[in-house]
C-alpha positions, 0 to 999 in steps of 0.5 A: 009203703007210707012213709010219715015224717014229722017236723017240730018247729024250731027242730032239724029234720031228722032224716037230713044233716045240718047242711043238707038243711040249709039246702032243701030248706025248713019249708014244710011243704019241701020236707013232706015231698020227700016220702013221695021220693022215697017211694018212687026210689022204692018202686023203681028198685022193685020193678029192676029187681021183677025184671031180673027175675023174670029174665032168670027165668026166660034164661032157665028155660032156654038152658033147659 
């Protein structure tokens, strides 16, 4: 999942509050970093989610 964001000059960010802002900053280069955190978030939820659902299965198997 590609996640596009994009900033206006002189306009907040939409993702963030107005004191989250002032801490990340207006910097371009700080904002476009922040889909490639969303997708490691992403993957890291999909992968415990494969892993759960693979040990049901072992689980299965062995209550069978």
């Amino acid at each position: 999942m590609v996640v596009e964001l994009k900033v206006k000059e002189g306009q907040g960010h939409p993702v963030f509050r107005e004191e989250d802002l002032d801490r990340h900053g207006k910097d371009k280069k700080k904002v476009e970093m922040v889909p490639v955190n969303l997708k490691e978030e992403e993957d890291t939820q999909l992968q415990r989610a494969i892993d759960i659902l693979k040990s049901w299965r072992v689980f299965k198997k062995k209550a069978a």
